[in-house]
N, C-alpha and C positions, 0 to 999 in steps of 0.2 A: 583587416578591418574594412569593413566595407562606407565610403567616405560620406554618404548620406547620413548614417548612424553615428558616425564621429562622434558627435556634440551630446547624446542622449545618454540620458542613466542606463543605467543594465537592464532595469525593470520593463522601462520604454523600449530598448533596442530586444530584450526576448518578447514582446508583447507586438511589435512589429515585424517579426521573424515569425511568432506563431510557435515561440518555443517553452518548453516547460523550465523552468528555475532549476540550480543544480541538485539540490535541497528535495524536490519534487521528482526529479529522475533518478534520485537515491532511493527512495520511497518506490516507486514506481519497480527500479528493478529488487529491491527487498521484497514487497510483495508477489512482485512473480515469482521469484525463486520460492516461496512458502506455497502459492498455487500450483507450483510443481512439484515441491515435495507434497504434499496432502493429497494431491492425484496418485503421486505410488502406496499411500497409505497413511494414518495415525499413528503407527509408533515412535517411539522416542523422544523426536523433538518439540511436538506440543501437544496440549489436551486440550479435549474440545471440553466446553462448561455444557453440563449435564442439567440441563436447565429445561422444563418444558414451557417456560415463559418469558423465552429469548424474542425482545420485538428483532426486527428488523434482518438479517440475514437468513437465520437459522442454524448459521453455520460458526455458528461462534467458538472462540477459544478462547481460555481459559489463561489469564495471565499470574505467575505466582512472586509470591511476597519477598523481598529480601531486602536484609538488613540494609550491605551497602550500595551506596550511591551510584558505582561502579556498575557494577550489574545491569543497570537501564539502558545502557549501551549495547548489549548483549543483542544478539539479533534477530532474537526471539521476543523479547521486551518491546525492540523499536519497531516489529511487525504488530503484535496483536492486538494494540489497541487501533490501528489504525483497519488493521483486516477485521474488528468488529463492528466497525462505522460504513464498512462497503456494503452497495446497495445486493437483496436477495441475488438478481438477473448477472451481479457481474459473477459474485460467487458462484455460485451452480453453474458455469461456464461449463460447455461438452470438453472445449479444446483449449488451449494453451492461447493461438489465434487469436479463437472468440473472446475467452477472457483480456487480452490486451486491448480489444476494443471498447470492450465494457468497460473495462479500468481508466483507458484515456478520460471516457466522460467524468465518468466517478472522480476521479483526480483533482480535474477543475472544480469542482466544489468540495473539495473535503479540507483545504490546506487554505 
């Protein structure tokens, strides 16, 4: 523990560090791992919403219904609403890299 931070909340001492929340770097590597799966291809694990009046990415997925509650957990679920809220530039990323960069920003505003 570094003895300056001592005294501060967690919120203060990541916000004094420059660090994202742990909540936020769950998020953070959930989403990458869906940006590198989607780079090797759409099969299997999501569908994109076949929509031609998709604002905002273009790259949207498609999240499905289920009974229980259980399921929202899933980690499919805790990615696509959040991977439909990212801005067009971070999505269309060439590289894995570029895309972390563009996600950092994006991050700070979506949570």
């Amino acid at each position: 523990m570094i003895r300056e931070l001592e005294y501060l909340s967690y919120e203060d001492r990541l916000r004094e560090l420059g660090l994202f929340s742990l909540e936020k770097r769950r998020l953070e590597a959930d989403i990458r791992a869906a940006f590198q799966y989607l780079q090797e291809g759409w099969r299997g694990l999501f569908t994109r919403a076949c929509s031609d009046r998709t604002r905002g990415n273009g790259y949207k997925l498609k999240d499905s219904r289920f009974r229980l509650d259980i399921r929202k957990k899933f980690f499919t679920m805790r990615v696509v609403r959040h991977w439909n809220r990212l801005p067009r530039e971070a999505v269309a990323a060439p590289s894995l890299e570029v895309f972390k960069n563009r996600l950092d920003g994006a991050l700070s505003n979506l949570i």
